[in-house]
N, C-alpha and C positions, 0 to 999 in steps of 0.2 A: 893838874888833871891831865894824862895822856891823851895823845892825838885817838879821837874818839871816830872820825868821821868818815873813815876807811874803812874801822871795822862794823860800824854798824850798817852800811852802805852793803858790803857784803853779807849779811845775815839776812836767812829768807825767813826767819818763823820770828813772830812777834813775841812771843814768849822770852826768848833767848834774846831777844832787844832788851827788854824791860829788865829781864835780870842782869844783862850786863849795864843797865844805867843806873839800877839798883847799888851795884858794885863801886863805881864809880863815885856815887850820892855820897857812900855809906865812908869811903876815901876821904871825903869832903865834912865828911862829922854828919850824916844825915842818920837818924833813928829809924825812922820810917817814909814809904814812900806810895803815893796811890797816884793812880793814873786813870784819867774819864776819857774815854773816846765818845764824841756825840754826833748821833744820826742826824742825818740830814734831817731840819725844817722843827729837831726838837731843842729844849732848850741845854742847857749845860747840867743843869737838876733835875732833868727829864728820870723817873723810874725807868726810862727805856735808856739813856745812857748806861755805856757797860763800864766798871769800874777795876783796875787790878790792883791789886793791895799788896804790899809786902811789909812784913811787923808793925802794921797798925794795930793798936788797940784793941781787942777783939771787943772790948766795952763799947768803943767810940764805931765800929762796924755793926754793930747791933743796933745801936742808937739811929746811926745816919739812914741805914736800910728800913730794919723792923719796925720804928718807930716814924719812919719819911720825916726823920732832921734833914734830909734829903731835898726836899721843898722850899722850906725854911732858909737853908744857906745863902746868902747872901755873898758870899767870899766867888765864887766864879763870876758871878756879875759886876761885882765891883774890878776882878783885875781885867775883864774884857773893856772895859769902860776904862778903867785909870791905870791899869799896865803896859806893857804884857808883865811887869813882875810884881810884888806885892807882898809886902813882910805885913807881920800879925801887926807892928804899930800902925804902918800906914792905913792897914785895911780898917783897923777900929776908928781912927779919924776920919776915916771919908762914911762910914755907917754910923757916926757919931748921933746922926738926928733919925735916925731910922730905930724904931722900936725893937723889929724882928732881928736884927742887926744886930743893938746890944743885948737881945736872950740870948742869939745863938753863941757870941762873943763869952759869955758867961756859962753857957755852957760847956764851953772847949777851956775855960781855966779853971773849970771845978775839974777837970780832968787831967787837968798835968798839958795841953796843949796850947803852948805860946808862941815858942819860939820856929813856927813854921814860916813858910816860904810857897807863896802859889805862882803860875805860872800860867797865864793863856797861852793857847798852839794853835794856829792859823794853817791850816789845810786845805787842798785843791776840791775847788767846785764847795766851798762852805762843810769841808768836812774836820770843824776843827777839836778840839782836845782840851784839856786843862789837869793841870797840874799841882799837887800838893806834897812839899816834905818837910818835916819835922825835925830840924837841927841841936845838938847838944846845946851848942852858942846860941844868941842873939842874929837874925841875919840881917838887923838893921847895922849890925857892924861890919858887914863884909865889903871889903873891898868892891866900888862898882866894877872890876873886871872879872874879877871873880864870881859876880851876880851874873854879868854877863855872859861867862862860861859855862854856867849851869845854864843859861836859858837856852842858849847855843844846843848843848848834848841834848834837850830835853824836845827843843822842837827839830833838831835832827832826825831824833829817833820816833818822833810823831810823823814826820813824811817818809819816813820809810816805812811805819806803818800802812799809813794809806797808799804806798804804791805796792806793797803788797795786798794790800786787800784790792787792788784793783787785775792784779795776777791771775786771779781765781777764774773759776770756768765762768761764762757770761750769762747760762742757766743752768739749775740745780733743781731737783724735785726732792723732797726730805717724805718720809711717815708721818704720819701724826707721831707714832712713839719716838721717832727720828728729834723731831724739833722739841718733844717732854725732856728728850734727855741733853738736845745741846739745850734747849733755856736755863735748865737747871748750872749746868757745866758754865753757861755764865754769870749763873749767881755764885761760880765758886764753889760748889761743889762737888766734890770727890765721886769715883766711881762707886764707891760702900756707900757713900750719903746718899747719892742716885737710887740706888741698889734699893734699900729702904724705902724711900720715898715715893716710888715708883711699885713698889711689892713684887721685883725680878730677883733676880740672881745678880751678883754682879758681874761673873761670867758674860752673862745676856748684855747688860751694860756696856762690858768693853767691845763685845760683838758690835752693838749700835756708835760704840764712839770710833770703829776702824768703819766702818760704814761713812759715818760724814766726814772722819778726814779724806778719804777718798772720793768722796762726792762734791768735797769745797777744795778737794788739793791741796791738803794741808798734812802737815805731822803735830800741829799745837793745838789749845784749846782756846788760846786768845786767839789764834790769826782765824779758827774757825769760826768765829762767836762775829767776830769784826764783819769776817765779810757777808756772814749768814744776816747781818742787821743791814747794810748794803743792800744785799738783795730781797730786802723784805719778809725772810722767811721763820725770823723768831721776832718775839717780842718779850724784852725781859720785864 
């Protein structure tokens, strides 16, 4: 894996973080990759934790949200508790006597998801993170340095997160339609999904999304989402 910690030291938009450790993952044989940033004081499973996705499952993203398999999961609290890292064997051994544990385990192999890999992120003032990716191989095989260098790139790019979200102006005032369209924007939603959902244009839409990039000082949708949850003013 190349020297990772320069360049993402230099990158101001959290966006362009996650896709270049996306890049990186996918180097390393990763399939898919999702990432939870967690508000202060809520838990790792919180519905208000924001989550970024890239080629998960749209099956297994349906399920975890629409369905709050979300709740359920057990896998972020087992690696805060017995990692920071944590392959699918481990994880199923230590939920071995937990009920909710082996459903949700059963429900990620009726789906093709085993061979993942989770990752607790430890951030300033309790503002931590966790991690999930989906490897071609087994990641009980991987060399421990090689474990270790994913954890490395992955809680790098988690504190440059939060020093970017600490960047931001110290107060922000949003619309009520202002904070409709970033909650949506952090459930992942596109300016057309917006558009719909909302019953605007989506003209109107990108009008309100240069609005709160300039109003959180931002060019992305993640780093706006981040600090907008920070300072209280969405709730996903």
């Amino acid at each position: 894996m190349q020297d990772f910690s320069a360049t993402i030291a230099c990158t101001d938009d959290c966006e362009s973080i996650l896709e270049y450790v996306f890049g990186l993952l996918k180097a390393e044989g990763a399939n898919w990759f999702t990432y939870n940033f967690t508000p202060i004081f809520e838990s790792h499973t919180s519905p208000q934790s924001f989550i970024w996705a890239r080629d998960c499952p749209i099956e297994y993203q349906r399920l975890y949200v629409g369905e709050q398999y979300r709740r359920r999961d057990p896998i972020p609290r087992l690696t805060f508790e017995h990692g920071p890292v944590l392959t699918w064997t481990q994880a199923k051994r230590l939920g071995a006597s937990d009920r909710d544990a082996q459903w949700f385990f059963g429900v990620l192999k009726e789906m093709g998801v085993t061979n993942w890999l989770s990752v607790a992120l430890f951030g300033p003032r309790n503002r931590d993170g966790y991690a999930a990716v989906q490897f071609s191989d087994d990641p009980d095989q991987f060399d421990p340095s090689r474990l270790s260098e994913i954890q490395s790139l992955l809680s790098t790019a988690h504190l440059q997160i939060c020093k970017i979200m600490d960047e931001g102006k110290p107060t922000v005032s949003l619309s009520e339609r202002e904070r409709e369209v970033l909650r949506w924007m952090g459930h992942g939603k596109s300016s057309s999904d917006i558009a719909a959902i909302l019953d605007i244009s989506p003209e109107t839409v990108r009008t309100y999304v240069r609005r709160i990039y300039d109003k959180l000082d931002t060019n992305d949708r993640v780093t706006a989402t981040v600090r907008a949850l920070k300072l209280g003013l969405v709730e996903l």
